[in-house]
N, C-alpha and C positions, 0 to 999 in steps of 0.2 A: 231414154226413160219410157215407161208405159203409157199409151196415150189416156188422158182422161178429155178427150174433145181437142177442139180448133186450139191452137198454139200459135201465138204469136212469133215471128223469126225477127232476130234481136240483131244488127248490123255490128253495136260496141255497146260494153258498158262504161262506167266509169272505172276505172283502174285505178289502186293506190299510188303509181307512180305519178299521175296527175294531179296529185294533193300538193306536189310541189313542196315536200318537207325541208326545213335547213339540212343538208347533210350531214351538216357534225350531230345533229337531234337524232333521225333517224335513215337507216339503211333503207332503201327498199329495193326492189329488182324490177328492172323494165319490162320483162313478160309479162302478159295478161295471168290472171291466177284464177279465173274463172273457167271451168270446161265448156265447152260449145252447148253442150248437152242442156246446161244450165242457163246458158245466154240465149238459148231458144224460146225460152217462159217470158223476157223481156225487151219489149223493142224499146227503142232509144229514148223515146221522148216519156215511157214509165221510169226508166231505170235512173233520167235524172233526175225525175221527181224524189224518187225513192233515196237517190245519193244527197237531193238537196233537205230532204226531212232528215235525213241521219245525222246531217250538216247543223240545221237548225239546231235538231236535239240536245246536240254537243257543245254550240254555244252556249246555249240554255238551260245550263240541267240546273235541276231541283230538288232540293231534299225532301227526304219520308217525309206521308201526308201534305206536302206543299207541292204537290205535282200539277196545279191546277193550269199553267200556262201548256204544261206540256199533254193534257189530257185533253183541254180545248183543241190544242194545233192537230192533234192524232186522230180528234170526233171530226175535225173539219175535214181531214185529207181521207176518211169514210169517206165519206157524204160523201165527197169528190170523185170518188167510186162507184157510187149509188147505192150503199150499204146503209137501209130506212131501220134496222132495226138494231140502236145502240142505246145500254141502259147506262146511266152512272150508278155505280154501287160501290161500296167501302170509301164514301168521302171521295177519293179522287179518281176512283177506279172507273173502267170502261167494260162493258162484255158487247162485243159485237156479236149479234144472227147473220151467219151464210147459209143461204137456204140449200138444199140440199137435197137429188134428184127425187128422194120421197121424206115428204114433211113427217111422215109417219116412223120413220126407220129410228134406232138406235142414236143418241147424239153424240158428239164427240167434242170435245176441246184444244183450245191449241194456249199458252201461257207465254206474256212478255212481260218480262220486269219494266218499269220506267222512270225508277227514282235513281237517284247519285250519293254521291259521297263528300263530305265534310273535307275535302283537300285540294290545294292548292297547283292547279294545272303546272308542270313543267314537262309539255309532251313539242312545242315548236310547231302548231299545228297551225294551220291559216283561221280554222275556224275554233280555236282553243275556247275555252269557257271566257266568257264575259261575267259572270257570275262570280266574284272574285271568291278565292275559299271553298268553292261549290267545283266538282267535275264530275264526268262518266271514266270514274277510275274502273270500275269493272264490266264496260263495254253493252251499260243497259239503254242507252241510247241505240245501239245496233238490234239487240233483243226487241226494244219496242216496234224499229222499222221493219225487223222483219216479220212481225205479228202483220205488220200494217200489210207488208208484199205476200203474204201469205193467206192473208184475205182476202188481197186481189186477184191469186192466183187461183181461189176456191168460187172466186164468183165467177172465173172465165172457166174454170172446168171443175164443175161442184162432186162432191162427194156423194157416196151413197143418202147418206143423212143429213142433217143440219148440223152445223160445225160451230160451237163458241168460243168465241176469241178476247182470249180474257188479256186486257190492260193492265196489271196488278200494280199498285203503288205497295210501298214501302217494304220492299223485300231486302234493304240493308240494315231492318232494325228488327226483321224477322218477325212482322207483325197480320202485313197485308194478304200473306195467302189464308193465314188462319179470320181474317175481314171479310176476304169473298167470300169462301166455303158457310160461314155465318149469315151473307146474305142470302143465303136459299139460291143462288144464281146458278150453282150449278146441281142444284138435285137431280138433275138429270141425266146427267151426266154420265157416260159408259165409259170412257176413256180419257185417258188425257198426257198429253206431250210438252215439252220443253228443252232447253238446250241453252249453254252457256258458251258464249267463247273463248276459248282458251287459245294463248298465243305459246302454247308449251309443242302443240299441234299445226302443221302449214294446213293454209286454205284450202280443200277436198279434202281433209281426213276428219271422221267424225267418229265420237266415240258411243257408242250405242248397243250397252253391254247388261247381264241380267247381274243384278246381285248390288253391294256396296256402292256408292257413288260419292256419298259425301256423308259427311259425320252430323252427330248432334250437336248440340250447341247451346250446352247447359252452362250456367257463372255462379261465383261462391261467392262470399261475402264474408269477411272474418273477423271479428272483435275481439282483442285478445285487451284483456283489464287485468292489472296490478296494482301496484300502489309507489307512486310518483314520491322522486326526493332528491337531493343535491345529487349531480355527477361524484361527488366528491366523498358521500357517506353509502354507497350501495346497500350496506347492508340495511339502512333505514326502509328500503325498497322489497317490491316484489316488482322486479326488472321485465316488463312485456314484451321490451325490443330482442331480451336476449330469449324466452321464448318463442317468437316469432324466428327469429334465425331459426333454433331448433325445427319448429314446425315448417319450415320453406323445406327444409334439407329430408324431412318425413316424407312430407306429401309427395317427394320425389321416388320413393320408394313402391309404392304402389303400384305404379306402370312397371316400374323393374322388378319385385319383388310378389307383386300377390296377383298379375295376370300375365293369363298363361301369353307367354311369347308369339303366339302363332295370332293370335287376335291383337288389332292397332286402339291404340288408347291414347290419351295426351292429357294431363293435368299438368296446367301453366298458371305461375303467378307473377300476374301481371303488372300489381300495383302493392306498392306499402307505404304507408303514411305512418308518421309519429314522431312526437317530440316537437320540439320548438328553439333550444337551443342545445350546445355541444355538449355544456354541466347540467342540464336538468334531465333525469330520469322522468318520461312521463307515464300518466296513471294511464293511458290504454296506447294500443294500435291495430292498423286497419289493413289487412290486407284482401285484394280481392282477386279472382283470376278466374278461366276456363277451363272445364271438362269435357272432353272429344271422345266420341263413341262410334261406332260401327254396329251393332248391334243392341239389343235393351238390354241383352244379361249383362253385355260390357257398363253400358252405360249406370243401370242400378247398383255393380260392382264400384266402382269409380264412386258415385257420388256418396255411397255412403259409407266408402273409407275417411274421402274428405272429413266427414261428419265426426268418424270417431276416433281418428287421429287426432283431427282438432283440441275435442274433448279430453283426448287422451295428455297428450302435449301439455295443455294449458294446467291438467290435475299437477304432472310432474314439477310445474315451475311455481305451485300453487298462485297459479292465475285462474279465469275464467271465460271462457272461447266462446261467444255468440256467434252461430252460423246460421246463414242464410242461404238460400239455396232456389235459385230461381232457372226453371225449367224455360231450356229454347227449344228449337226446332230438331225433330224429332230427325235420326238418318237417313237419307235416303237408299231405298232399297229397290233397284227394278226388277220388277216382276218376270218371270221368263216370258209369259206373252204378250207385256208391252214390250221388251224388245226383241222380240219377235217380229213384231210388225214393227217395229225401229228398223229394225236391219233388213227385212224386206223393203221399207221404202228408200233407207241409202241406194239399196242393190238397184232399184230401180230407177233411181235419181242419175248417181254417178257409179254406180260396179260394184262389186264386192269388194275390191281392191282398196276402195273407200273406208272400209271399215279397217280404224283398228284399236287395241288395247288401252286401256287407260296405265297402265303400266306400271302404275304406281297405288297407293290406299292415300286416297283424298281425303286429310281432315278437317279438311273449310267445312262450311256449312251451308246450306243455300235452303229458304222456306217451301221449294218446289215438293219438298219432305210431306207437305201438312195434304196436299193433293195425294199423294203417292200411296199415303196411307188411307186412304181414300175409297180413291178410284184408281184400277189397274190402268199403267200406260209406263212411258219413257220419260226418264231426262237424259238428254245427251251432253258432250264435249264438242262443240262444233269448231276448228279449228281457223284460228285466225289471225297467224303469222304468215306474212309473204313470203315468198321462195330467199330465202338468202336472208331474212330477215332474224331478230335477235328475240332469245327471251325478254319477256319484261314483265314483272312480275304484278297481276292487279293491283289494287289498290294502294296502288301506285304512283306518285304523282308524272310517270314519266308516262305509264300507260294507257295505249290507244290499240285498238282492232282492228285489223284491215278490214277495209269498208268491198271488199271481198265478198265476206264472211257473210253479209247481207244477205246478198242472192241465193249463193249455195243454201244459207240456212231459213229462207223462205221457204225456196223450193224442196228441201227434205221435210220441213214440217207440213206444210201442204199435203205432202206424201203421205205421212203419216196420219194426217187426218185419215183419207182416200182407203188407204189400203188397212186402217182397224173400224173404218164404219162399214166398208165391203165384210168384213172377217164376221163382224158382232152380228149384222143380218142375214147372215148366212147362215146364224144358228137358230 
């Protein structure tokens, strides 16, 4: 990698095969999955700290807005760093100041989720959730820590700028990024990074590409009303259940039917409620579901078929369709020069070889969207399945992240601070 100053040389780190998993739970492979290159940034007695905060974290998680055990543990192990300048913002949010070789320059930012998920651990881990019901199904425990080693790594070899290291709470309910951005925390802002783990990817491959990355994440809401009466007399009815059929089988139509094939879309119905027993027609029901986009023409496409199909549907069974329509998190879209300097700083971290495809059109969602629209930067795929290791799909109650993934993705983000506050004062 490029030097940015003195470098610690790292003897071992912690290795996923030392987590000592059941082996009927999970696979893992006895080689180290970290590059040398990377083990350099970390000597021993950081790297356990860093494995033993990921460790905490993972016990402990916490749901949106209730991140307050894990936002204290995160301000302390600052501190622990000598990092004097940490605000709380959005309720349970963190922003750390790393100073930066001119207080004057351009600022930069870096993003760690740190909230969990409403599910119930079956991952076989030694330090599995204690929080019953509560886990890090989507690996935002490792996100936070490596916010944390990436701070660290910015105070031993600082960037051109000053660098904010944003905490963010509640990024599973798609709230907390659009909470910072609101606190005025980062007006300043010139750039900004982030990175998910995905276990679809082994630990050094990282995905850090311009264009689509993840979808919107818009939901419907649907009241379909008739008029209720015996199973046994239909005709005394105007039947909602059997227009709701019709309209599931509609709405399907849309994605196949009125966009263009080459552009990815997704309308899903999720849920439907009605009725009360087998002989009673009842007077309404509810269905509700998501809209996945890629783009906004997709996206305005999409929601407002929902809308007049709805309408449409519910005239034919003369019924009446209330729709509700509540906008999520906007696409994410990388700019060509936040990865640009994405992929310059993989190149520089682990090789070019490091880089590669996302291979597929992501239609999850991630709030990293509400930065991106923003301010010019990256989100990446940072990969975090061990060598020989299995899919396993987030939000998940089986899923966990090799604590791999850590280091590599400290140390790429780091980078990325480095080499877009070099780029923006330079202009």
């Amino acid at each position: 990698p490029r030097s940015h100053g003195s470098l610690h040389h790292a003897h071992r780190l912690v290795t996923s095969e030392e987590i000592q998993m059941p082996p009927q739970t999970v696979t893992v492979d006895s080689a180290p999955h970290v590059p040398d290159a990377v083990r350099a940034y970390f000597p021993d007695e950081l790297a356990l700290q860093l494995s033993s905060l990921r460790r905490d974290l993972h016990r402990n998680p916490e749901l949106s807005w209730h991140e307050n055990r894990t936002s204290e543990l995160l301000a302390s192990t600052l501190e622990s760093f000598g990092v004097t300048e940490i605000t709380r913002v959005a309720g349970t949010g963190l922003v750390a100041r790393v100073p930066g070789r001119d207080r004057t320059a351009p600022v930069v930012a870096l993003r760690g989720d740190i909230d969990a998920l409403p599910i119930r651990e079956d991952t076989g881990l030694p330090f599995s959730s204690e929080n019953d019901g509560v886990m890090h199904a989507c690996g935002h425990d490792v996100h936070a820590s490596w916010a944390v080693a990436a701070t660290r790594l910015l105070l031993e070899s600082p960037a051109h700028g000053d660098v904010l290291v944003v905490f963010q709470p509640a990024e599973e309910v798609g709230e907390g990024a659009r909470a910072i951005l609101a606190s005025g925390a980062l007006d300043s802002v010139r750039a900004i990074f982030g990175g998910h783990v995905d276990r679809r990817f082994e630990v050094g491959q990282i995905v850090a590409q311009e264009g689509a990355l993840a979808a919107s994440t818009d939901t419907f809401r649907i009241t379909i009303t008739g008029a209720g009466s015996h199973g046994a007399r239909p005709h005394e009815s105007r039947d909602p259940i059997v227009g709701a059929g019709a309209l599931i089988g509609a709405l399907q139509t849309i994605v196949s039917r009125q966009l263009d094939p080459a552009k990815p879309g997704v309308v899903t119905v999720g849920t439907i409620n009605g009725g009360s027993a087998p002989n009673i027609i009842p007077d309404s029901v509810q269905l509700s579901g998501t809209i996945r986009a890629t783009t906004s023409e997709t996206r305005a496409l999409l929601t407002g078929e929902v809308q007049r199909i709805a309408q449409s549907i519910a005239a034919t069974y003369g019924l009446t369709a209330d729709v509700t329509l509540k906008g999520g998190t906007p696409p994410i879209v990388n700019p060509a020069i936040g990865a640009h300097w994405a992929r310059d700083a993989v190149t520089h971290v682990l090789g070019a070889d490091a880089l590669v495809p996302l291979g597929t059109t992501n239609m999850g969602g991630e709030d990293f969207a509400e930065y991106i629209q923003k301010i010019p930067g990256c989100f990446m795929r940072i990969g975090a399945r061990e060598k020989g290791g299995r899919v396993i799909a987030a939000h998940s109650p089986a899923y966990y992240a090799s604590e791999d993934a850590l280091f590599i993705g400290a140390a790429v983000l780091a980078e990325c601070a480095r080499v877009a506050s070099e780029s923006l004062a330079a202009k």
